[in-house]
C-alpha positions as protocol buffer text, in pm:
chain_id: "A"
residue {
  index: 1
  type: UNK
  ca { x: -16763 y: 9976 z: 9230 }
}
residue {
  index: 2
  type: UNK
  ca { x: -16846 y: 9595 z: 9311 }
}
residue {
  index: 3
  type: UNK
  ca { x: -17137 y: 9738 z: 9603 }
}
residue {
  index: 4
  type: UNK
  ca { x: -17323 y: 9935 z: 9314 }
}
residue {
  index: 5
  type: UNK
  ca { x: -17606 y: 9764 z: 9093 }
}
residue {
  index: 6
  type: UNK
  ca { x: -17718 y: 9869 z: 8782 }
}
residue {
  index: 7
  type: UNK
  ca { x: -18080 y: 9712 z: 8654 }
}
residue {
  index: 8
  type: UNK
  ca { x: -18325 y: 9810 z: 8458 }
}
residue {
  index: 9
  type: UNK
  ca { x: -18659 y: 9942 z: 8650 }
}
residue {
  index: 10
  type: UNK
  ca { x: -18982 y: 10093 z: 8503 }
}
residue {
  index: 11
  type: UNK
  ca { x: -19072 y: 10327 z: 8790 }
}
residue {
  index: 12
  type: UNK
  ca { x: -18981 y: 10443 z: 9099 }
}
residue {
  index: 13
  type: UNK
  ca { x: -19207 y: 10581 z: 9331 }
}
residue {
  index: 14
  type: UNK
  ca { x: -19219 y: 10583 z: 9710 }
}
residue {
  index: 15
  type: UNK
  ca { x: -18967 y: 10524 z: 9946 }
}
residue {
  index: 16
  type: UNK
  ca { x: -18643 y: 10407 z: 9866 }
}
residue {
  index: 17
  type: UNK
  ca { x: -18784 y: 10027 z: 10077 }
}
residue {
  index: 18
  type: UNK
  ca { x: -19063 y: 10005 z: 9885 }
}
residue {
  index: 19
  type: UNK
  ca { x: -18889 y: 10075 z: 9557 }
}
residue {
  index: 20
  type: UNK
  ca { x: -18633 y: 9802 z: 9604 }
}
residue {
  index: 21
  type: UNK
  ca { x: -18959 y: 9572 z: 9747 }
}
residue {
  index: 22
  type: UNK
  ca { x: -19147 y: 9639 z: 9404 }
}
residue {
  index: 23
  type: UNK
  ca { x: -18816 y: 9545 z: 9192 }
}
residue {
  index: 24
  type: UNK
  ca { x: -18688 y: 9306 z: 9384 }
}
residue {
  index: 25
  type: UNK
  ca { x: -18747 y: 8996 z: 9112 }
}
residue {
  index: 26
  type: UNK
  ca { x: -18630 y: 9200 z: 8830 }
}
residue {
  index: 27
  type: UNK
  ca { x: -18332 y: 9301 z: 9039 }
}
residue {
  index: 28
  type: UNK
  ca { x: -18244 y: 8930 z: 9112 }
}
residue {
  index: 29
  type: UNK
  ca { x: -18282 y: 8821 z: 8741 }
}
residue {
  index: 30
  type: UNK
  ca { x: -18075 y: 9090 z: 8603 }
}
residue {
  index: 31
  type: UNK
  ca { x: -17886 y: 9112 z: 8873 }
}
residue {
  index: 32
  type: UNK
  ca { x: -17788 y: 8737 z: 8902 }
}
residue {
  index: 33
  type: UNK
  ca { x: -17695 y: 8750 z: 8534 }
}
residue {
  index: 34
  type: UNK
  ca { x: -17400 y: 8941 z: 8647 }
}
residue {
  index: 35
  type: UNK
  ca { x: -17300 y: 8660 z: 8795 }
}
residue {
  index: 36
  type: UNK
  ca { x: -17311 y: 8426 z: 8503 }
}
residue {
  index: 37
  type: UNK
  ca { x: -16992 y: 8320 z: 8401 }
}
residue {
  index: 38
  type: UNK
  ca { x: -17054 y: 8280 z: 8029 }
}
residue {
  index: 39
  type: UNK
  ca { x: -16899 y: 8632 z: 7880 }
}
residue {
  index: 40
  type: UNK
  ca { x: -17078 y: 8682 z: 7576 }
}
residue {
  index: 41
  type: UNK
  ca { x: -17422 y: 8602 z: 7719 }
}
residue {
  index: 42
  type: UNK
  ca { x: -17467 y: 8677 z: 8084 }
}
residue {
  index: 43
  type: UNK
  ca { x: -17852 y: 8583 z: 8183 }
}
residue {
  index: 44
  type: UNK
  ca { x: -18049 y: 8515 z: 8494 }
}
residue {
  index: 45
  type: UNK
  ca { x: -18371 y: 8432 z: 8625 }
}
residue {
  index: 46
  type: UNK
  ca { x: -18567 y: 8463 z: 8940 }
}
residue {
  index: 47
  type: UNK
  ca { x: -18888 y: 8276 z: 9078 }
}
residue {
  index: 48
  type: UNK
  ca { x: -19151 y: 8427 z: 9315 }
}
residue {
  index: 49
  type: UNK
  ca { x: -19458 y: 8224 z: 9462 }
}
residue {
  index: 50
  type: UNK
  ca { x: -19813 y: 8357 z: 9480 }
}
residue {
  index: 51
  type: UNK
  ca { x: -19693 y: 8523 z: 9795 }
}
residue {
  index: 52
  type: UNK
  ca { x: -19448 y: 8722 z: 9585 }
}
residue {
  index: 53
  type: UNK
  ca { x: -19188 y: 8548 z: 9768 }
}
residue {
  index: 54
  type: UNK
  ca { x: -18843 y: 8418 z: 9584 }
}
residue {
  index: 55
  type: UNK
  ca { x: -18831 y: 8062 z: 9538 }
}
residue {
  index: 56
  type: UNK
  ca { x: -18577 y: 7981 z: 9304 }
}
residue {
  index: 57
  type: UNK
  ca { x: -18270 y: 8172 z: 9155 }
}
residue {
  index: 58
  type: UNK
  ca { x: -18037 y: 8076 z: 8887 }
}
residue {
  index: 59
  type: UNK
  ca { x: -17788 y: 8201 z: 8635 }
}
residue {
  index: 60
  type: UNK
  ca { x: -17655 y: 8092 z: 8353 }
}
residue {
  index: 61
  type: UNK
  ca { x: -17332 y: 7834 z: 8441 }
}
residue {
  index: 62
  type: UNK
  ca { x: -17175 y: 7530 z: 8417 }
}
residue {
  index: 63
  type: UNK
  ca { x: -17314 y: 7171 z: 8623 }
}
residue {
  index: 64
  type: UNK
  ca { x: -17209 y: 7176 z: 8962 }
}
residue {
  index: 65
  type: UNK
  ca { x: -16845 y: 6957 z: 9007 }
}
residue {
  index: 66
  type: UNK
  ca { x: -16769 y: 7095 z: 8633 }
}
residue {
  index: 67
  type: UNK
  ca { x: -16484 y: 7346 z: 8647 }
}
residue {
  index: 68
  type: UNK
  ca { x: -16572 y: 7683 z: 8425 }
}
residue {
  index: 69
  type: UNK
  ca { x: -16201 y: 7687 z: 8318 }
}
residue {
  index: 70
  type: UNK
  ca { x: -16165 y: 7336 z: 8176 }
}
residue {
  index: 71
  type: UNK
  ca { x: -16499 y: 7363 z: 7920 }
}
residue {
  index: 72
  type: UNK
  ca { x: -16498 y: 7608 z: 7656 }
}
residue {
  index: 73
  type: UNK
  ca { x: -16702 y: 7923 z: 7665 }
}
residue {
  index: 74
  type: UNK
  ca { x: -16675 y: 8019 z: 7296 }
}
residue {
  index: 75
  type: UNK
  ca { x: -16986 y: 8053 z: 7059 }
}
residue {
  index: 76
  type: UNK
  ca { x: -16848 y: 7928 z: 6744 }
}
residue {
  index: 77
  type: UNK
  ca { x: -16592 y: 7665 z: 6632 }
}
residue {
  index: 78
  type: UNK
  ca { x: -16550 y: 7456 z: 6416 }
}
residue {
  index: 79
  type: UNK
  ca { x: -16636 y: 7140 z: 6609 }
}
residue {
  index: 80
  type: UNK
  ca { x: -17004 y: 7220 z: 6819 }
}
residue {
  index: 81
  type: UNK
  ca { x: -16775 y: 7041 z: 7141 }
}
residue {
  index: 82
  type: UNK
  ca { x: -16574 y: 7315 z: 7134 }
}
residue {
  index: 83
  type: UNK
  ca { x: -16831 y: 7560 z: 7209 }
}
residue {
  index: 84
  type: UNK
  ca { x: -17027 y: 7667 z: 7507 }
}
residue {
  index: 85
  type: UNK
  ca { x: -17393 y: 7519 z: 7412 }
}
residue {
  index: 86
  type: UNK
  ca { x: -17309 y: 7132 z: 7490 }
}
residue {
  index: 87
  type: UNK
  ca { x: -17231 y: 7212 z: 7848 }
}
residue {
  index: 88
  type: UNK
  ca { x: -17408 y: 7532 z: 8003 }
}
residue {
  index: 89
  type: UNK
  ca { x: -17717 y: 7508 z: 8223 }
}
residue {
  index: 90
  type: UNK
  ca { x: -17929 y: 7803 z: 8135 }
}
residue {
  index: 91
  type: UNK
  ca { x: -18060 y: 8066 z: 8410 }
}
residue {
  index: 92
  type: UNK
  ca { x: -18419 y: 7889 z: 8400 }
}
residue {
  index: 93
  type: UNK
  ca { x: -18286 y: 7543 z: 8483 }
}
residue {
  index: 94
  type: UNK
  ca { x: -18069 y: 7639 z: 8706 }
}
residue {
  index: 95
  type: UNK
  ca { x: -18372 y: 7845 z: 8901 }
}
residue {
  index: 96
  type: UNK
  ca { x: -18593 y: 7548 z: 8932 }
}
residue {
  index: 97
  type: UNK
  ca { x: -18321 y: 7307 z: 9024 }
}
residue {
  index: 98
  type: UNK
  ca { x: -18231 y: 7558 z: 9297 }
}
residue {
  index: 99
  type: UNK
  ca { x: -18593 y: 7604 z: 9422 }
}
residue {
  index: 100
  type: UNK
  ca { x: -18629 y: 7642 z: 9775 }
}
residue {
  index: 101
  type: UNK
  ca { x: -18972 y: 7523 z: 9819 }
}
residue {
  index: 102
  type: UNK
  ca { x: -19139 y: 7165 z: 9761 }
}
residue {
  index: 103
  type: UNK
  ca { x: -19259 y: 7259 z: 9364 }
}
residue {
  index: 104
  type: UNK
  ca { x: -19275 y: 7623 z: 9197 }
}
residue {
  index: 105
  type: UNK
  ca { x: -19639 y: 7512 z: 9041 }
}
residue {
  index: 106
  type: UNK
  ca { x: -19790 y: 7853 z: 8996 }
}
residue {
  index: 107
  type: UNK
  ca { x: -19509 y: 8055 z: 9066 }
}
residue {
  index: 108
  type: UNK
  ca { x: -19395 y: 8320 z: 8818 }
}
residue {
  index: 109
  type: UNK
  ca { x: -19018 y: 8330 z: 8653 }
}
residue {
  index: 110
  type: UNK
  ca { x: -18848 y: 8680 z: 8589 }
}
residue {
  index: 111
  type: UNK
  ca { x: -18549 y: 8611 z: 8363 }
}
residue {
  index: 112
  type: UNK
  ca { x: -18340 y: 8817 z: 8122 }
}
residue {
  index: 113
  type: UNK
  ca { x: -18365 y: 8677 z: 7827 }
}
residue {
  index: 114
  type: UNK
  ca { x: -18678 y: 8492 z: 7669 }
}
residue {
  index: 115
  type: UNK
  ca { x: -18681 y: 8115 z: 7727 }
}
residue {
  index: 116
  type: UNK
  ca { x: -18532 y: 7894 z: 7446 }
}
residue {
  index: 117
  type: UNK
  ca { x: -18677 y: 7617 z: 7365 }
}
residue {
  index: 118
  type: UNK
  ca { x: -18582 y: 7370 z: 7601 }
}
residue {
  index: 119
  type: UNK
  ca { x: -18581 y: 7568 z: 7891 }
}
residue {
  index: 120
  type: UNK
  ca { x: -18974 y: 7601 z: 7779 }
}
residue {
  index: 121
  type: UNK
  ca { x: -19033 y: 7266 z: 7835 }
}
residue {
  index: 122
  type: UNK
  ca { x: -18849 y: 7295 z: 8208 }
}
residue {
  index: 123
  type: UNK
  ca { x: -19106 y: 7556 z: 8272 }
}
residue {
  index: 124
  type: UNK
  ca { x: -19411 y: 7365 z: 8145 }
}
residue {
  index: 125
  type: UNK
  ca { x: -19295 y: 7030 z: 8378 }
}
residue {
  index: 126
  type: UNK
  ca { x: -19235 y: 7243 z: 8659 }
}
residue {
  index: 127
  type: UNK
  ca { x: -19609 y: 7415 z: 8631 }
}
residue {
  index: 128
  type: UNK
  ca { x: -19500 y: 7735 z: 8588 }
}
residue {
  index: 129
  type: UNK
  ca { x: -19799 y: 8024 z: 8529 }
}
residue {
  index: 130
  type: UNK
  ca { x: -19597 y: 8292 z: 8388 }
}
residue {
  index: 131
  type: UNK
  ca { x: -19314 y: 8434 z: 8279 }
}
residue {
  index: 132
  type: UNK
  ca { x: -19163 y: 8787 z: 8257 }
}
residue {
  index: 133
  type: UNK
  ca { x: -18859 y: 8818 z: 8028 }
}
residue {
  index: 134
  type: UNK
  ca { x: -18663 y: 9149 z: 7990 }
}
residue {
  index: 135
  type: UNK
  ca { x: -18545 y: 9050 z: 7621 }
}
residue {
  index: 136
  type: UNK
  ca { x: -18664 y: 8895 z: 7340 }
}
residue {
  index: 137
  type: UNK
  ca { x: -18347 y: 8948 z: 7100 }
}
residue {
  index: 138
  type: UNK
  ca { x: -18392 y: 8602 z: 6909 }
}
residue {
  index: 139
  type: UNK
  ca { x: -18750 y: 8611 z: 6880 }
}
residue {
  index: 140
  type: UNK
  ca { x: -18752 y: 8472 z: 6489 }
}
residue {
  index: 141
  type: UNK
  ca { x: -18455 y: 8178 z: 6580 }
}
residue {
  index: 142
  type: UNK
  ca { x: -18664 y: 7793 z: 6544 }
}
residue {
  index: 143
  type: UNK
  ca { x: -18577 y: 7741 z: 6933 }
}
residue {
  index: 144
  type: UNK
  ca { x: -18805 y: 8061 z: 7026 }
}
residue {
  index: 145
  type: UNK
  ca { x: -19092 y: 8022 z: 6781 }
}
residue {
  index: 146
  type: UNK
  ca { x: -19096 y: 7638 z: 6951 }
}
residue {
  index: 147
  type: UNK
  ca { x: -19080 y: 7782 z: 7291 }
}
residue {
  index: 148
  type: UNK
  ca { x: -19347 y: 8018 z: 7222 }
}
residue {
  index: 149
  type: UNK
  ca { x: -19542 y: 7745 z: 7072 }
}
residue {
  index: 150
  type: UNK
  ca { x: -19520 y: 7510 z: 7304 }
}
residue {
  index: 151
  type: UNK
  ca { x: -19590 y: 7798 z: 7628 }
}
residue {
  index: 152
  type: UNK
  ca { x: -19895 y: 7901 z: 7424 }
}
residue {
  index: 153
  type: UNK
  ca { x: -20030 y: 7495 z: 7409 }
}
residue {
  index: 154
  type: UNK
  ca { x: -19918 y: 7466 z: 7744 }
}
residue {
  index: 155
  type: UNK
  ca { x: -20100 y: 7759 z: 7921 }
}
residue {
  index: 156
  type: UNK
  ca { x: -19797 y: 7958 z: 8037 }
}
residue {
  index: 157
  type: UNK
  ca { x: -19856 y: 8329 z: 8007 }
}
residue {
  index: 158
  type: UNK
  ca { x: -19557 y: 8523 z: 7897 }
}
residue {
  index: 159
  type: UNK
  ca { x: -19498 y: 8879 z: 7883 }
}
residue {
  index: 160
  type: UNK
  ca { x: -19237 y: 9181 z: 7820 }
}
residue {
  index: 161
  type: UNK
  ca { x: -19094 y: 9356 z: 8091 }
}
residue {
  index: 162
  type: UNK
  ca { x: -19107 y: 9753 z: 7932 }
}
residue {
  index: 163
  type: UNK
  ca { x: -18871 y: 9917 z: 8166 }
}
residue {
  index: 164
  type: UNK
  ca { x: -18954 y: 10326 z: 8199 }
}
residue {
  index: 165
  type: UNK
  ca { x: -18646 y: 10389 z: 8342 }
}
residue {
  index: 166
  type: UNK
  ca { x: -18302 y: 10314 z: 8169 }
}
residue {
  index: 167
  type: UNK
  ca { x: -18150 y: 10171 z: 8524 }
}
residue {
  index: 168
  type: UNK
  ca { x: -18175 y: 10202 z: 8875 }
}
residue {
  index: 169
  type: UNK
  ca { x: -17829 y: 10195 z: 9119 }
}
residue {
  index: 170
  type: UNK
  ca { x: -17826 y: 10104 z: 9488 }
}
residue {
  index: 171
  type: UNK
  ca { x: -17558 y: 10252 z: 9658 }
}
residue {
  index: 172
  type: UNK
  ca { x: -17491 y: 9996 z: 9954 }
}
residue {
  index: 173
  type: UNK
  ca { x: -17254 y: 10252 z: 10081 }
}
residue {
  index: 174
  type: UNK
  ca { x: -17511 y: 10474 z: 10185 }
}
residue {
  index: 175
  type: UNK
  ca { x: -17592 y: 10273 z: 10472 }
}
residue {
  index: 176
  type: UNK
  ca { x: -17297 y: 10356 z: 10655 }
}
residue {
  index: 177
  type: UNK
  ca { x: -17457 y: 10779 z: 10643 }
}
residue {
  index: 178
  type: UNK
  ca { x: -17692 y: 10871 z: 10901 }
}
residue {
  index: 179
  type: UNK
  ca { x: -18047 y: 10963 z: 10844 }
}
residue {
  index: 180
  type: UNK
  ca { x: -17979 y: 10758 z: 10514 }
}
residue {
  index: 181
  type: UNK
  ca { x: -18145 y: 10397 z: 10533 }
}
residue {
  index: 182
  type: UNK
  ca { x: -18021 y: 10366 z: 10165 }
}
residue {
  index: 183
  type: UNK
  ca { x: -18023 y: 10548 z: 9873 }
}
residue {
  index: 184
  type: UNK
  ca { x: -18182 y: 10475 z: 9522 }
}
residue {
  index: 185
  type: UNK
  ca { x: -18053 y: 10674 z: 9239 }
}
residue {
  index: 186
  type: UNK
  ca { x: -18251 y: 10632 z: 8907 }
}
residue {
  index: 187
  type: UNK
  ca { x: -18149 y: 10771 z: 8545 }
}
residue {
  index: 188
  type: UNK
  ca { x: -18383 y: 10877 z: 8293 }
}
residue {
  index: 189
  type: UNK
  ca { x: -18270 y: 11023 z: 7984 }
}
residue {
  index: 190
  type: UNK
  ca { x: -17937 y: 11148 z: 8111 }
}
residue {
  index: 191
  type: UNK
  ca { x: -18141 y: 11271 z: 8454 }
}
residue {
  index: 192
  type: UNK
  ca { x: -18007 y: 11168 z: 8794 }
}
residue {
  index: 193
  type: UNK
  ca { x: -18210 y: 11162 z: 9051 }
}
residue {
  index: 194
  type: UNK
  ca { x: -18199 y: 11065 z: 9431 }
}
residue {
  index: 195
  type: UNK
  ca { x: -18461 y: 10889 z: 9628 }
}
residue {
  index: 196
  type: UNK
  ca { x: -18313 y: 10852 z: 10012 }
}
């Protein structure tokens, strides 16, 4: 069903508002990765300001004007221009670019996958404080130990997101029920539960 979302959350407590209010940014950077066109590696990120307001969202896509079905998506071939990595704008750039504020200095990125590299140095520029990643699944590859290297010199605090929960689903439907204001189901270990 295109209305449900599935994200990862650590722990739901309260009211089904305040549960969506406290994972909110997660929600938008896993969420927006659904969005990403590249198949085999669907990220997103999310800024919030100091108020914990969002800032900035992004996904992982091609430059705006550049049609998604005329540049290649694959991950290997035997010429590099055939693949994906020449041309795709990762989550993180694509979150600053689309900030909605005059800078994101001190602002803190939620994203879904740790920042390579480059996207490092986009977060350094932009004067970034922290950031909150989801995954770390090429933590020993040259472009991570640089980005971690270069975020430590830099001052940028970065830190796993240790979900408690396997996922949490909104069901947008619910809204149409009365007495229901929307309901949050979360799963734990096979366990369904529902917060309304």
């Amino acid at each position: 069903n295109m209305l449900e979302r599935k994200v990862d959350a650590s722990c739901l407590k309260g009211s089904p508002a305040r549960c969506i209010h406290r994972y909110l940014y997660r929600y938008r950077a896993c969420g927006d990765q659904m969005l990403s066109a590249p198949p085999s590696l669907q990220v997103g990120a999310c800024i919030v300001n100091q108020e914990n307001k969002i800032v900035g969202i992004g996904y992982n896509g091609m430059p705006n004007g550049c049609n998604d079905d005329l540049l290649p998506w694959s991950r290997s071939a035997d010429d590099r221009l055939n693949t994906k990595y020449p041309y795709v704008c990762h989550a993180e750039l694509n979150a600053i670019m689309n900030k909605n504020s005059a800078d994101v200095k001190g602002c803190t990125m939620y994203v879904a996958l740790f920042p390579c590299n480059e996207c490092a140095k986009l977060i350094i520029q932009a004067g970034l404080k922290e950031v909150v990643y989801l995954s770390d699944k090429y933590h020993d590859t040259p472009e991570m130990v640089a980005s971690r290297r270069l975020l430590d010199m830099a001052g940028v605090q970065y830190r796993q997101f240790k979900p408690k929960r396997s996922e949490i689903v909104i069901d947008f439907n619910s809204i149409n029920h009365r007495g229901s204001a929307g309901a949050v189901r979360t799963q734990q270990d096979g366990a369904s539960t529902l917060d309304a």
